[in-house]
C-alpha positions as CSV (number, residue, x, y, z in Angstrom):
1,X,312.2,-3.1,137.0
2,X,309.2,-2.0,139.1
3,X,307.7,1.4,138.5
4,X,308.3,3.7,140.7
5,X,305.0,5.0,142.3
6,X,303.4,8.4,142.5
7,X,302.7,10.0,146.0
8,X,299.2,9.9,145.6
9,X,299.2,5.9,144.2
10,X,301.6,4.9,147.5
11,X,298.9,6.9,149.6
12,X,295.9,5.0,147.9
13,X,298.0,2.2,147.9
14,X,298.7,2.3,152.0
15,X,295.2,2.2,152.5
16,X,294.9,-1.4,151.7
17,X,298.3,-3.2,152.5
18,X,299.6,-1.3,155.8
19,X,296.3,-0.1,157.0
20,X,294.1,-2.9,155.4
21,X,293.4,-3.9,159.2
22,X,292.4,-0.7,160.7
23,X,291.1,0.9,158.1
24,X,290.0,-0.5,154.9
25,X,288.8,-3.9,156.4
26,X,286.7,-2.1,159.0
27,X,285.2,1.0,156.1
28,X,284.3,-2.7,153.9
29,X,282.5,-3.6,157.3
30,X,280.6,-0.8,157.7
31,X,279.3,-0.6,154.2
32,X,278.3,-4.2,154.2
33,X,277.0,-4.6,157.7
34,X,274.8,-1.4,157.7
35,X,274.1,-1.2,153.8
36,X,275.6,2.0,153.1
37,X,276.5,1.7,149.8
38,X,274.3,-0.2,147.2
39,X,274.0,-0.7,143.4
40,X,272.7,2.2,141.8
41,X,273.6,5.0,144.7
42,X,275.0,8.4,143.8
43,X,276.7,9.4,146.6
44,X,277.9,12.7,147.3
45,X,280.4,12.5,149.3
46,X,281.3,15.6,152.2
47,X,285.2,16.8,152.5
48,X,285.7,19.4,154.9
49,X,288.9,19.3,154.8
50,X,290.4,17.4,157.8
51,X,292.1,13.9,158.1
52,X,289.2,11.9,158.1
53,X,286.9,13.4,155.7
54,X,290.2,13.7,153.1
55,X,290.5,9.6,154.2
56,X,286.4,8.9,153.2
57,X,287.0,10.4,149.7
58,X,290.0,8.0,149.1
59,X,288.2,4.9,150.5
60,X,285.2,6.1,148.3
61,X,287.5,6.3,145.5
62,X,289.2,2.9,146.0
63,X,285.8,1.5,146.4
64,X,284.7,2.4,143.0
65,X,287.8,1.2,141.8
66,X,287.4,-2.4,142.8
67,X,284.5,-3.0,144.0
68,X,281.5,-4.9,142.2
69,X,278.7,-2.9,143.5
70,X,278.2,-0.2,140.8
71,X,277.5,3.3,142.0
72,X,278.8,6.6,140.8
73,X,280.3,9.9,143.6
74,X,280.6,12.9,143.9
75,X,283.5,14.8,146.2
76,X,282.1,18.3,147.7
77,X,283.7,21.1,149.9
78,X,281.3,23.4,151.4
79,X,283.6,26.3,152.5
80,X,282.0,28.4,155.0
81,X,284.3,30.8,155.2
82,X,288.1,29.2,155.7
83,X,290.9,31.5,156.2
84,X,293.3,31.5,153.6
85,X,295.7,29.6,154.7
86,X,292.8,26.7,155.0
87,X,291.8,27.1,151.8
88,X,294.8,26.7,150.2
89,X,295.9,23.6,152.6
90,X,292.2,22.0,151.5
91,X,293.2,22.9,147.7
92,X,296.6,21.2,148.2
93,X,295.6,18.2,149.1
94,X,292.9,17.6,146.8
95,X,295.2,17.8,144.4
96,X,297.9,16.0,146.4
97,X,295.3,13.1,146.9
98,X,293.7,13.4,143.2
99,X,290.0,14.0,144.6
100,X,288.3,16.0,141.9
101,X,286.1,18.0,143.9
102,X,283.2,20.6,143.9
103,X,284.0,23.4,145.8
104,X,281.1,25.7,147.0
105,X,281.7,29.0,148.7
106,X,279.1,30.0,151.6
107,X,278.6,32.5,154.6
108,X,277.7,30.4,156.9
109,X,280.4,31.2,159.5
110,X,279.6,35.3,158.8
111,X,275.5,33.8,159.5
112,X,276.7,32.0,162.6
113,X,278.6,34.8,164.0
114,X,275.6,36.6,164.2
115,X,273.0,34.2,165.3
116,X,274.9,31.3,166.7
117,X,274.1,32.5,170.7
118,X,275.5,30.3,173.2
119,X,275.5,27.1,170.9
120,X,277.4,28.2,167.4
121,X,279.0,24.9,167.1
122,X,275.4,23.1,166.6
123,X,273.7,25.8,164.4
124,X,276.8,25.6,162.5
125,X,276.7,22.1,162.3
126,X,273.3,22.4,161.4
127,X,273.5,25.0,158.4
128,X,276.3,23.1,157.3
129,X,274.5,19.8,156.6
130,X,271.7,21.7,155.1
131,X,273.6,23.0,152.4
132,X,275.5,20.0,152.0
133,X,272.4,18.4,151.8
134,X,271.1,20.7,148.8
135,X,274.5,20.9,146.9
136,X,274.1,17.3,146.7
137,X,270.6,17.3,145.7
138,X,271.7,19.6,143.1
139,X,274.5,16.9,141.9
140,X,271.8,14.3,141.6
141,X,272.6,12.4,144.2
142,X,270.6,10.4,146.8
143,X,273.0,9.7,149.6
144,X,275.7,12.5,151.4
145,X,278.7,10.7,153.3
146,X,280.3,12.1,156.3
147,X,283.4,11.4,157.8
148,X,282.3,10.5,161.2
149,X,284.0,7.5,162.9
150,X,283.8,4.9,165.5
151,X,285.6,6.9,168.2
152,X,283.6,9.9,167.0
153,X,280.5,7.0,167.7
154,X,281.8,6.4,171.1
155,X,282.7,9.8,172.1
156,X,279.3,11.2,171.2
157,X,277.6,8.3,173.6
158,X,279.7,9.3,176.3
159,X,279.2,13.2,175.9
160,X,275.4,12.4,175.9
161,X,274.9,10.8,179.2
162,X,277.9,12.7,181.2
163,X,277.1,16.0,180.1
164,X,273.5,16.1,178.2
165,X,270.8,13.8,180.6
166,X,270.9,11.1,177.9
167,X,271.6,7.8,176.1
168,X,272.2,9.0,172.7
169,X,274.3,7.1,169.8
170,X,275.2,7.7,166.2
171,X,273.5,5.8,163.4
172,X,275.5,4.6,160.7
173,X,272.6,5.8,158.1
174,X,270.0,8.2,158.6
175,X,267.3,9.4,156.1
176,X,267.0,13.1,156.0
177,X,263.6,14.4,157.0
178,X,264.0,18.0,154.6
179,X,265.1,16.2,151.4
180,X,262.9,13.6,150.5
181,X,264.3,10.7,149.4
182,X,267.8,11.4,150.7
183,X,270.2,9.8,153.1
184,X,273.5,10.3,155.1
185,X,275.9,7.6,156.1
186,X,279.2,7.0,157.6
187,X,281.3,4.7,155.7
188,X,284.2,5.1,158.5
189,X,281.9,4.1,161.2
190,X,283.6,0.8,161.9
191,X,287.3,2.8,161.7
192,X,289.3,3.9,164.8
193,X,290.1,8.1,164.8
194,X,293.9,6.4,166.1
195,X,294.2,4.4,162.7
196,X,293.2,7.1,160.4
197,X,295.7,9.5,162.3
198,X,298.5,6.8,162.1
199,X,297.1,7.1,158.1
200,X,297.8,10.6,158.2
201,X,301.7,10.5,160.1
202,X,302.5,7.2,157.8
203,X,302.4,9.3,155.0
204,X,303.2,12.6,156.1
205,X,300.0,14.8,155.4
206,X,298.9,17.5,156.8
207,X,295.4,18.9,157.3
208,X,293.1,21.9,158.5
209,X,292.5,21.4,162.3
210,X,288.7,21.3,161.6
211,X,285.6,23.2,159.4
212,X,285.0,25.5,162.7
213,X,286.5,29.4,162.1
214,X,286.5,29.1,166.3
215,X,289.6,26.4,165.8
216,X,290.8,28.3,162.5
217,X,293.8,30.4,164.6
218,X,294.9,26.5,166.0
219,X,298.3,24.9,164.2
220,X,297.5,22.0,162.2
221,X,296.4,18.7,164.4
222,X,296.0,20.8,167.1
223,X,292.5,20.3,169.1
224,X,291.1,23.0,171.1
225,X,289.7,22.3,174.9
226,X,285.8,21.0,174.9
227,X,283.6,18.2,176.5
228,X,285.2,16.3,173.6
229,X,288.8,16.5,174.3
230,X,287.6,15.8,178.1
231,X,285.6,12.6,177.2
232,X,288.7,11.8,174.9
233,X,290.9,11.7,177.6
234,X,288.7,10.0,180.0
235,X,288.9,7.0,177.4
236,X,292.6,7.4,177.1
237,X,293.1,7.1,180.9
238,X,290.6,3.9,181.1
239,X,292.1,2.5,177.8
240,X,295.1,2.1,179.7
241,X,293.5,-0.1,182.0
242,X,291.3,-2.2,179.8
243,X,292.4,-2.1,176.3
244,X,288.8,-3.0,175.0
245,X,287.3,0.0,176.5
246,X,286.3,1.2,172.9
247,X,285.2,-1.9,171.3
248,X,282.8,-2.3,175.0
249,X,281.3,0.7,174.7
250,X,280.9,0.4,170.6
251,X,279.4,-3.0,171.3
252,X,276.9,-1.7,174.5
253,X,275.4,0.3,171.7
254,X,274.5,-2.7,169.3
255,X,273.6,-4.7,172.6
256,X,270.7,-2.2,174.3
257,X,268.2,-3.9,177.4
258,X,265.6,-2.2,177.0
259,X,263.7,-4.1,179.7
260,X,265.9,-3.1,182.4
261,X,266.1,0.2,181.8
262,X,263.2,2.4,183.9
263,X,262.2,4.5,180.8
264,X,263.2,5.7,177.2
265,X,262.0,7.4,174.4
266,X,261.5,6.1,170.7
267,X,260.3,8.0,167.7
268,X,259.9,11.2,170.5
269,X,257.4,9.4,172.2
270,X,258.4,8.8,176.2
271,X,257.9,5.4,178.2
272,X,258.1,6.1,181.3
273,X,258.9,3.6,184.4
274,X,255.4,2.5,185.8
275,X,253.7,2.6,182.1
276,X,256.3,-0.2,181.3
277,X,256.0,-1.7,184.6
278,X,252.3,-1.7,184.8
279,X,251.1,-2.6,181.2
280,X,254.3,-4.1,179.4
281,X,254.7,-2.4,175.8
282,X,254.2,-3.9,172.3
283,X,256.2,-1.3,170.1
284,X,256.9,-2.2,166.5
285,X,260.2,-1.3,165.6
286,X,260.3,-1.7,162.0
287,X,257.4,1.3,161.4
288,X,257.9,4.0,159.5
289,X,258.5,7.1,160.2
């Protein structure tokens, strides 16, 4: 007679037979296409408490699990100042979903109310990753991961040229420039947010909306208005015209002209139109910062 299974093992279990496709095929991707995770790493890795950062810690785990690449994690919370009853829902599941985490009070959302202006979500964001950033220091570790997606990937192109000026993607790994010798990556990179929330339904979880105290009032799943939810819409509605729309726009971003475009900017330095036009540019790429 087969044992019966715990919650948690059919959750980590659902990851690779009903979701192996949308989710744990495409995470493998990432972290072999873009190098994310390599022998040796000690990666702290960032659980704010939402769907897909709750998801990263269990593909992390599984990882480790069966994987032949030997590195060793971490699982941090940063709270910035949750509500109760997000607290206890972000305690719930970590036990629900067996992550043995670090959790780390903070003021940041008291420090944001105060100085956040007209643009708290991005100092937040900001003060956020710095203290992630030195908690995992702290842990030993040389890489953070966040929980950022491929429609977060997509989104954030989309948001930058409708509504900021600008061609702007998402890198899958970034090295920090305040902590030397650290990096950040997204392991979910290659993973649709529609999978991960058919993840979350499949197995009937439930999770704070987001880490913002401006969302903290909202049920659970439930999205306030932003550029975001427009841009997120504006997919949807052309999704149902052309199915690929996402995989296009993901793909654009791997596939960049940069001889037909009139300028651009690398490494903060501008090329403008007739400087390209007049004396073509060698630029080396593969420099260092």
């Amino acid at each position: 007679m087969a044992k019966e299974l715990t919650e948690q093992q059919r959750i980590e279990r659902s990851i690779i037979t009903k979701f192996r496709k949308g989710i744990w095929s495409r995470f493998l991707q990432a972290v072999r296409e873009y190098k994310l995770i390599e022998e040796g790493d000690k990666i702290a890795v960032c659980v704010s408490g939402g769907k897909d950062s709750m998801l990263l810690a269990k593909c992390i785990q599984q990882l480790k699990r069966y994987s032949d690449i030997s590195f060793d994690a971490e699982y941090i919370v940063m709270n910035p100042g949750y509500n109760e009853q997000n607290a206890a829902m972000i305690r719930s599941n970590l036990s629900l979903l067996g992550i043995p985490a670090h959790i780390y009070p903070s003021d940041i959302f008291d420090v944001n109310d105060l100085i956040g202006g007209e643009h708290p979500c991005y100092l937040c964001a900001r003060m956020r990753r710095g203290f992630l950033y030195a908690r995992a220091k702290e842990l030993g570790c040389n890489k953070i991961a966040l929980g950022h997606h491929k429609s977060d990937v997509i989104e954030t192109t989309l948001m930058s040229m409708l509504f900021g000026g600008q061609i702007q993607g998402m890198m899958p790994k970034i090295r920090s420039t305040n902590f030397e010798g650290m990096q950040l990556i997204r392991p979910l990179y290659c993973v649709l947010e529609d999978d991960i929330i058919h993840w979350q339904q499949y197995n009937n979880l439930t999770f704070i909306a987001c880490a913002c105290k401006l969302t903290a009032g909202l049920a659970p799943g439930q999205q306030g208005q932003s550029a975001r939810q427009d841009v997120k819409k504006l997919i949807k509605d052309f999704r149902a015209r052309n199915p690929d729309v996402d995989a296009s726009v993901f793909k654009a971003l791997h596939n960049v002209q940069l001889d037909t475009l009139p300028a651009f900017k690398y490494k903060g330095a501008y090329y403008g139109f007739n400087e390209k036009y007049d004396h073509p540019l060698s630029i080396d790429f593969t420099a260092d910062d």
